[in-house]
C-alpha positions, 0 to 999 in steps of 0.5 A, spaced: 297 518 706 292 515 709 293 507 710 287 502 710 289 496 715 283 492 714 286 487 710 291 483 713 294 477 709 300 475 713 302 475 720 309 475 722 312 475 730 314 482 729 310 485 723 303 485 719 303 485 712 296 489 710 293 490 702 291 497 702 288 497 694 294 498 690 299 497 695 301 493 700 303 496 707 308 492 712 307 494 719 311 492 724 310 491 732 312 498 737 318 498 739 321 495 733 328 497 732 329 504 727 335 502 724 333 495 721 326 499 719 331 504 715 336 499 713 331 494 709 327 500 707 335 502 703 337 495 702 330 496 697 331 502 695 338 500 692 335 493 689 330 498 686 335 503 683 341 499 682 338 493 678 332 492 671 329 485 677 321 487 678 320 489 685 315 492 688 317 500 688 318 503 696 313 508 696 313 511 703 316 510 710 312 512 716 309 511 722 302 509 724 299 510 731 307 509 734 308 503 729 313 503 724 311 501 718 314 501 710 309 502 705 309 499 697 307 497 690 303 491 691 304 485 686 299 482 683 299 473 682 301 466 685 306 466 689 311 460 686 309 457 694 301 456 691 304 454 685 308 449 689 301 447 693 296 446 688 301 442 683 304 437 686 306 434 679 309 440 676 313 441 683 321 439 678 317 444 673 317 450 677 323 448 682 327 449 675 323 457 673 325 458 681 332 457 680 332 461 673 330 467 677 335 465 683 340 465 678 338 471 675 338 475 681 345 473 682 348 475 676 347 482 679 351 486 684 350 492 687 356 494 691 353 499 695 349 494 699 352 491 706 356 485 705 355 477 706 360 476 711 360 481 715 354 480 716 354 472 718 360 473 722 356 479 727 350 474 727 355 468 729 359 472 734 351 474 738 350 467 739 349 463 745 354 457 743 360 454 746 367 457 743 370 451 740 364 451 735 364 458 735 371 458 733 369 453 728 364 457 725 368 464 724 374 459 720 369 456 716 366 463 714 373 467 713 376 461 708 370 461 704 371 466 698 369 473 697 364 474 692 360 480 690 353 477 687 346 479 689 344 475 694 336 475 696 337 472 703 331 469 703 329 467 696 323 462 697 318 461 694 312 465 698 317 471 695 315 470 688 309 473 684 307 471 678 301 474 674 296 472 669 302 475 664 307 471 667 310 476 669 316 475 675 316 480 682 320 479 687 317 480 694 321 482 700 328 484 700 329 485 708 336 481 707 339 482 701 347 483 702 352 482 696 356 476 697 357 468 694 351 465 690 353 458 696 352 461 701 344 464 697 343 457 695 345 454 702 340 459 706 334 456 701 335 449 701 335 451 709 328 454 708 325 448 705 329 443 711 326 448 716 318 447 713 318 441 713 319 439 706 326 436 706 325 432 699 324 439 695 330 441 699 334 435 696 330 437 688 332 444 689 339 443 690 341 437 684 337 443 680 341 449 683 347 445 682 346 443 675 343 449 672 349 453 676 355 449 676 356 451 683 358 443 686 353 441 692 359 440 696 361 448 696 352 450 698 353 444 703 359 448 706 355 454 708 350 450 711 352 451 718 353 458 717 347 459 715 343 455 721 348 460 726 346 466 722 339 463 722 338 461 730 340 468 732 334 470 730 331 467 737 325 462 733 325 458 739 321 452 736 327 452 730 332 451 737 333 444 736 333 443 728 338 449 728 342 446 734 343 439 729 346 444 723 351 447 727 356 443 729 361 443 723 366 438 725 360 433 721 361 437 715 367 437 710 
């Protein structure tokens, strides 16, 4: 399949995201690891067979001049990020539609996708961090409670498109795992800190709790968790907001 990589529209540390007509094409940098290349490529594949969400279809996975690359249906709109941009006053609004389609995501489950925890705890035992925090860390994640709910792993509202039609696609399912509907909650609320925008994080959580029944304590308990597995993606200006997030003997 010929590929047309003169239009960029996002770029990442380890990856390019181009817009080639009718789809979008994810290129990654050499040498970036096979493993995960296939592993999102079947994390999507299973969201896409194993659920009725609107996500953009896997079209193909190759390889163009030694660099991986994952190639899919584009997904025409205004991502819910722009939305936010461009309409400061409509921001609970479109929080709520946000949270909707979270919740909607976790009424689904696909067993065959890795889960939650095993995950956080690999991420957790790779980290830098003294043992007692470590130690900490894992007994915090080992008396959380197993769920088996859909979870995004990085719902944000950058991954939400909607069209002229109002039509919802969600984008980018690289992270998604089963697990607890917290812990999802938890890792949005971290984005939001983490971009700077720690009163729609606080917005997002009332709104998340109300409308999920889920208390705010038991998202905030999985916080810690979620800076650790966080960190461990080496983001150096992250280090020292992250660092603040891990100490869980602050957090009840």
């Amino acid at each position: 399949m010929f590929i047309n990589l003169d239009n960029p529209i996002v770029e990442r540390k380890t990856k390019t995201v181009y817009r080639d007509g009718d789809k979008t094409v994810k290129l990654f940098v050499e040498n970036y690891s096979k493993a995960d290349i296939l592993n999102e490529a079947l994390n999507q594949a299973r969201v896409e067979e194993g659920t009725d969400l609107n996500i953009p279809k896997l079209i193909e996975v190759s390889k163009i001049d030694n660099r991986w690359a994952l190639v899919f249906e584009h997904k025409d709109g205004e991502t819910m990020a722009q939305m936010l941009e461009n309409n400061p006053e409509k921001e609970e609004e479109i929080l709520n539609k946000f949270v909707d389609i979270q919740l909607n995501i976790l009424s689904k489950t696909v067993p065959l996708l890795n889960r939650m925890k095993e995950k956080y705890k690999r991420k957790i035992n790779s980290l830098d961090i003294t043992d007692n925090i470590r130690y900490e860390l894992l007994q915090r994640l080992d008396g959380m409670k197993d769920h088996v709910k859909l979870c995004h792993g990085d719902f944000n509202p950058s991954n939400i498109v909607i069209n002229e039609k109002g039509e919802v696609s969600i984008l980018d399912w690289a992270h998604v795992t089963i697990g607890n509907a917290s812990s999802d909650a938890a890792n949005t609320y971290m984005q939001f800190i983490m971009d700077g925008k720690n009163d729609r994080a606080e917005k997002y959580l009332e709104i998340f709790s109300v409308k999920s029944g889920i208390n705010k304590n038991l998202v905030q308990r999985w916080i810690p968790i979620v800076a650790a597995s966080r960190k461990a993606k080496g983001i150096e200006e992250e280090k020292e907001i992250l660092d603040r997030w891990l100490d869980v003997l602050d957090y009840t």
